[in-house]
N, C-alpha and C positions, 0 to 999 in steps of 0.2 A: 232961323228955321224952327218956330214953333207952331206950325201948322199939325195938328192932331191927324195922326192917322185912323181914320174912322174904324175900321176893320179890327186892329188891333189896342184901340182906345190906348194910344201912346204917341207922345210928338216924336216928328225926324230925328231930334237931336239927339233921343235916346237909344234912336234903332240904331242911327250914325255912330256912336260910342257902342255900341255892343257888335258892329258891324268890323269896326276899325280893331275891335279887341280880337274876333273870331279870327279877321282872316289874316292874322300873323303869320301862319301856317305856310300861304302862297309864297312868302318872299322864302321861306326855308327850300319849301321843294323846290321853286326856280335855281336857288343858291347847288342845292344838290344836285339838279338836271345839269345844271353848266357844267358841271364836277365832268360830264359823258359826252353832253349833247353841244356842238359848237353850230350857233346859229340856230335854227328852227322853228325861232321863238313866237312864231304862228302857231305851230302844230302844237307844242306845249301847251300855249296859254288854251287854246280848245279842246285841248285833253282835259284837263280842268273844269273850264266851262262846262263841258259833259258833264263831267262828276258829279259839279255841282247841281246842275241841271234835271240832273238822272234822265242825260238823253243821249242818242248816240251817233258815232258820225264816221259817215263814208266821204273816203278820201281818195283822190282820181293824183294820179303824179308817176313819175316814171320809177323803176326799182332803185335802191342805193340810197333812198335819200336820208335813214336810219327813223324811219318808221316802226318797224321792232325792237331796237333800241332805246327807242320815247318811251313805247309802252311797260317794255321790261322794267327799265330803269323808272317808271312812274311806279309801277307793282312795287318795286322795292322799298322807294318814300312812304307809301302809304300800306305797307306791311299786309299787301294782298298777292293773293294766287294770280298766276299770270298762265295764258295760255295760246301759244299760235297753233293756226291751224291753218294748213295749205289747201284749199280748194282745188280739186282735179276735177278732171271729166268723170271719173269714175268714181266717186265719194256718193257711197249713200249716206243718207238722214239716219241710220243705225251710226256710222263712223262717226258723228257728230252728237247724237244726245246719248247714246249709249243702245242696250237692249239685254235681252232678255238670254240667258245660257242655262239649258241644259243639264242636269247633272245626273246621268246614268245610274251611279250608286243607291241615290235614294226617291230618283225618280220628279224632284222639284225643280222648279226655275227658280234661277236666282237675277238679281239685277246687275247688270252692270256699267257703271255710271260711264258717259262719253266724256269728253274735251270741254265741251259746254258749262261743266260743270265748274266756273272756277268765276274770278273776279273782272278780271281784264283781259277779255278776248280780240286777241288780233285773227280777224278772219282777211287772209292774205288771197286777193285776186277772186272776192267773191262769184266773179260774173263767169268764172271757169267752170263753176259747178253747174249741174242740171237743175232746173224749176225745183223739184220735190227738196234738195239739198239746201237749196235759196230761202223754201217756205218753212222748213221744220227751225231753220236760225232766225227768221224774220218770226215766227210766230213767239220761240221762245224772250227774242228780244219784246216784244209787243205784251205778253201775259208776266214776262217772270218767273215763269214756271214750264216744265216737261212731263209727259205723259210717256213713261217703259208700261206697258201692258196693259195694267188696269190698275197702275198704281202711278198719282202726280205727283212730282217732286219742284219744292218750292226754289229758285235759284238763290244763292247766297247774294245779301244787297254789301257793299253796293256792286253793281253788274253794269258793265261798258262793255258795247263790242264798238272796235273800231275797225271797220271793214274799205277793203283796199281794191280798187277796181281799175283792169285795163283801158284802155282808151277802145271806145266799142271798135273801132276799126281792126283791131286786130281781130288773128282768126282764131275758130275758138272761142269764142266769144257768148255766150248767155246773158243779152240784155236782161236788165232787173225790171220788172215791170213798174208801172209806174205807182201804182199803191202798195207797193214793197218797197219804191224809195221813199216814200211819204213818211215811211215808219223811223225815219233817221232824221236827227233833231236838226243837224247840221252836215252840209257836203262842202269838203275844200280843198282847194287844189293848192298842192303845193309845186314847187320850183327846186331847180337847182342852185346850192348855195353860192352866195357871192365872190367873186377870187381871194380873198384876204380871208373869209370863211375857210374857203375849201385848203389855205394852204396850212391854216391851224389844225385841220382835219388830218391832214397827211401827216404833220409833225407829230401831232397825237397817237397816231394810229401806226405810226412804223417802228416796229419794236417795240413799244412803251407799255407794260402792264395799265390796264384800265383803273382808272379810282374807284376807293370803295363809295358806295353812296349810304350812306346813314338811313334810317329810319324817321321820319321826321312824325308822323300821326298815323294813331290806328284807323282802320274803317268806321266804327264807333264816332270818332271826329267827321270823318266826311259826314255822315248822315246826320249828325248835329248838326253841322254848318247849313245843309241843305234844308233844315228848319230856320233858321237865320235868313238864307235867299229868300224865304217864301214869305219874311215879313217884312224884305227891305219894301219901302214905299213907292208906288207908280202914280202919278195924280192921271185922273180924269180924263185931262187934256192929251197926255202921253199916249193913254191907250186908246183914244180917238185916231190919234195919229197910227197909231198899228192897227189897228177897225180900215182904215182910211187906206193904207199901204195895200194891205191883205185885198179888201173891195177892188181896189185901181186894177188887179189883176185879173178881174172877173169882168168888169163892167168900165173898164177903162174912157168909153164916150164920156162917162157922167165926169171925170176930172179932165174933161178939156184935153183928153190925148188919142192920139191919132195911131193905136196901137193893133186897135182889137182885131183888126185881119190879119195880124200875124200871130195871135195865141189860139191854140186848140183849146190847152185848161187852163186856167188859173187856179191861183192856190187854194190850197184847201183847210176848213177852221183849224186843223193842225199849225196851218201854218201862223195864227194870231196865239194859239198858247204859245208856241214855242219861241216865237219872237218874245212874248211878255216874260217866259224864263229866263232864255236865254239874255235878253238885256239886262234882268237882276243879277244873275251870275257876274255877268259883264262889270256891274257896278261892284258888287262883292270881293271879284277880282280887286279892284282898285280901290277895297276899303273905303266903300262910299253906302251910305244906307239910303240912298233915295236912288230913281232911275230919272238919267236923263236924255234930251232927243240924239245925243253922241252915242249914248248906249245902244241905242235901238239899229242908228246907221251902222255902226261898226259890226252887229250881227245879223244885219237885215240880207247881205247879200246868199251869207251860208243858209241862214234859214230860208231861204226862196228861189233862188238860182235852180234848186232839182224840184223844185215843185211848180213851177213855170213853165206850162210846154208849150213848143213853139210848134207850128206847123208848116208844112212845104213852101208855105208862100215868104215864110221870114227868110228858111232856108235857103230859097232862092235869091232872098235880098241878102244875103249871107248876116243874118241877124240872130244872133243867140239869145236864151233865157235871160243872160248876164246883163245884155244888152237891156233888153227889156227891163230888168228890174231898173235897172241903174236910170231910167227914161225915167220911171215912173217917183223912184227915190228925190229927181232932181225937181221932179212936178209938183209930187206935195207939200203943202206948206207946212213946215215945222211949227209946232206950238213955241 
């Protein structure tokens, strides 16, 4: 591996040693997640991913599965503000970024800061809220910043919301529109844990004071590392092939597949950056400074599964976005 990285005028092998140095880190928080979390080790490692990424990810799965739990216990590895917030029907975008009070005595408004304001937001059952409630958290995730009155406040980085959404079938229900999921890096559906999981869970959990989890790196760290993701190396070839995936969703005839009457959209250029981050992440994860075609599969389904819309005619073949991606995945040629 002495192929020069053009961009960064430095061979693989040196990104790879500064890669392999940085993300020490991972194996400590893992080590301290297990201290809490038994099983989950999807939801974890994409928590992460986000981090690293600076993107963020909606998750579809039934309640209980310790999804505020992940997050808490992630807040405390990486010595950040945690914050959940429960979506109602009734929640305004004031309960959410904050607003503006009143003060009698001397006649001034002053601010006062919402929920929003912290590091690791679990927004619980987004799709319970109303539109307005939906877009004042999708906007702030989208800028990184909030507007109280006539004054903008910058959010503290780094900034994750991980937002957790019913199965639309239920009632009550406030689909997310489909350019408000766009804004989420990655969507994933979790499951319930395995029997030999779930009965470590129960032994844990009855009676047993919880472990402490240690501090393992400040925020300072993440955001250094996430200049490291940005220089692990992609060749050419790789990102043709995420050119190539992305396109299949749009224009699916031109790669030989037999799709396109069952997509309304296809993906959108969101969906090639974030595949191109999200696969360096992926590699950083696993202490590797180059990206390779494994990288890309392993997060091509989260990155595109909610950017993939299917229309009535799939429905009636009973065909999902999933499905579709996973077509198109098996169609293109890997470099």
């Amino acid at each position: 591996m002495t192929e020069l990285s053009p961009k960064y005028g430095q061979n693989i092998k040196e990104i790879n040693e500064k890669v392999k140095e940085a993300s020490l880190f991972i194996h400590q928080i893992n080590a301290e997640l297990s201290k809490v979390i038994v099983g989950q080790k999807y939801l974890t490692e994409r928590l992460l991913m986000a981090l690293l990424a600076n993107g963020h990810i909606l998750i579809e799965g039934v309640p209980g599965l310790a999804k505020t739990l992940a997050v808490k216990t992630l807040s405390r590895c990486i010595q950040t503000k945690f914050q959940r917030i429960q979506f109602t029907p009734d929640l305004l975008p004031a309960d959410l970024i904050g607003t503006l009070v009143y003060n009698p005595k001397d006649g001034n408004f002053t601010t006062k800061k919402g929920p929003i304001f912290s590091n690791l937001i679990l927004a619980d059952e987004i799709n319970r809220a109303p539109a307005k409630v939906q877009s004042a958290l999708l906007e702030a995730m989208q800028e990184r910043q909030v507007t109280i009155g006539e004054n903008t406040f910058l959010l503290e980085e780094p900034f994750l919301v991980l937002a957790t959404q019913n199965p639309i079938e239920q009632e009550g229900t406030y689909p997310l529109p489909e350019a408000q999921v766009d804004r989420f890096m990655l969507k994933i559906k979790i499951d319930y844990p395995e029997k030999k999981e779930e009965k470590e869970i129960m032994e844990r959990m009855a009676g047993h004071e919880p472990e402490e989890v240690n501090a393992v790196i400040d925020p300072k760290d993440i955001l250094k590392a996430r200049g490291i993701v940005n220089e692990i190396y992609i060749d050419e070839k790789i990102k043709d092939y995420i050119v190539d995936l992305v396109y299949a969703t749009r224009t699916p005839e031109e790669y030989k597949l037999d799709i396109k009457n069952f997509i309304a959209y296809g993906a959108s250029p969101r969906a090639s950056i974030y595949l191109n981050i999200a696969s360096k992440a992926n590699a950083f994860i696993r202490g590797r400074g180059y990206v390779t075609p494994e990288d890309v599969k392993a997060v091509g389904m989260d990155v595109l599964r909610h950017r993939v819309i299917v229309n009535y005619e799939a429905e009636a073949e009973e065909l999902t976005s999933e499905d579709i991606v996973k077509k198109i995945f098996d169609q293109i040629e890997v470099p």
